[in-house]
C-alpha positions as CSV (number, residue, x, y, z in Angstrom):
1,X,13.9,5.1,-1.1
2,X,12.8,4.4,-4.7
3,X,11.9,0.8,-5.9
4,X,15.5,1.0,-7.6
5,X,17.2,1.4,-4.9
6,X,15.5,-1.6,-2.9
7,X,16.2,-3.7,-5.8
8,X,20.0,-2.6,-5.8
9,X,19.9,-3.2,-1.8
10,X,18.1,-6.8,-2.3
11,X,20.3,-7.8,-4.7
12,X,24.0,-6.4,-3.0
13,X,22.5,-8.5,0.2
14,X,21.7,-11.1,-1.2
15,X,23.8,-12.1,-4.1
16,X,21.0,-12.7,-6.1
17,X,21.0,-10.8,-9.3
18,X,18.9,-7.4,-10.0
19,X,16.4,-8.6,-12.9
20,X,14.9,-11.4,-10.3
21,X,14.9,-9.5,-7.6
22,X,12.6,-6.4,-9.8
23,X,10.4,-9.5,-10.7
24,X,10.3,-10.7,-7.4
25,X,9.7,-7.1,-5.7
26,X,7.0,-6.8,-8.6
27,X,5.5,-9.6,-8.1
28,X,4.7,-9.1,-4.9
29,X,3.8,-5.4,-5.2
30,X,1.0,-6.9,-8.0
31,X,-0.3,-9.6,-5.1
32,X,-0.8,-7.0,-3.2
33,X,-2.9,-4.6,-5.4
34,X,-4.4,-7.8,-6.0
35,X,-6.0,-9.1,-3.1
36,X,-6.6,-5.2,-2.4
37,X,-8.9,-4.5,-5.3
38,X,-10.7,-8.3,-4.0
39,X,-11.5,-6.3,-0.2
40,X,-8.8,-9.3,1.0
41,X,-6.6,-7.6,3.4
42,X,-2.7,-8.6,3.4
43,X,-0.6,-9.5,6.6
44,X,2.8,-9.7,7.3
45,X,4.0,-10.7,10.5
46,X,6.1,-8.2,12.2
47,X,6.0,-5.4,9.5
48,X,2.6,-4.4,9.2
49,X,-0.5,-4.6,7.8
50,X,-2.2,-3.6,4.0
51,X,-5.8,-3.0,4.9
52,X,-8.8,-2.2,2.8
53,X,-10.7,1.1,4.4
54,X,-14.4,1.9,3.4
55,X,-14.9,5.5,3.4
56,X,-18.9,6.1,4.4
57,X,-20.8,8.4,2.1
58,X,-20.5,12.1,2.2
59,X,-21.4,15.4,1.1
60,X,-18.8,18.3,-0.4
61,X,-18.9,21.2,-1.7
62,X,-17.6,22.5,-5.1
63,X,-16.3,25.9,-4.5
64,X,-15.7,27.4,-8.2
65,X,-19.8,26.5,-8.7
66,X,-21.0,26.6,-5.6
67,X,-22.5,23.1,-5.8
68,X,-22.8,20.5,-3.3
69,X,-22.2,17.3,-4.6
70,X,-22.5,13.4,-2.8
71,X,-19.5,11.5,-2.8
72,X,-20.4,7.7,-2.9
73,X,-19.2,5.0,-0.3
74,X,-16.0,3.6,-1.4
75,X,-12.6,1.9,-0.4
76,X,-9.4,3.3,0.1
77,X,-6.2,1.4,0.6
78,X,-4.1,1.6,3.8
79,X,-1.2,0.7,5.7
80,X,-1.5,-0.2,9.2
81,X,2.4,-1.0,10.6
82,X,3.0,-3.5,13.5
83,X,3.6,-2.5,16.9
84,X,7.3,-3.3,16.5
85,X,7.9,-1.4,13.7
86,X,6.4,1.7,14.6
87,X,8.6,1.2,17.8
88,X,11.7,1.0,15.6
89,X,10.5,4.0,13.7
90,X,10.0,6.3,16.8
């Protein structure tokens, strides 16, 4: 499902019309991003959780050189869903 097509559903639900509900589905799509990039994690009751990750230091290897090269520490966003939705989902 494409943002489009949640805004079309919002808006057919709801009555509301399809420009507010893209600012409103935008809006909350830059919170999120938001509080992200600020290591604050987001919760919503009942759908899930979107979590900052840190991802330790490591070592890879570049294969066209042959080169090792150290990857730094750093954070990766996630998506940890609530127990009831993944129960839905299975």
């Amino acid at each position: 499902m494409t943002k489009a097509e949640i805004v079309n559903a919002i808006a057919k639900e709801t009555g509301i019309d399809k420009l507010t509900v893209l600012r409103s589905v935008e809006s909350f799509m830059e919170q999120v991003k938001g509080s992200l990039s600020k290591n604050e994690n987001v919760y919503l009751r009942g759908f899930g959780s979107f979590i900052v990750k840190k991802r330790a230091k490591k070592t890879a290897r570049n294969i066209s050189k042959n080169t090792a090269i150290e990857i730094p520490e750093h954070n990766i966003p996630a998506f940890k869903p609530a127990k009831t939705f993944s129960a839905m989902v299975k």
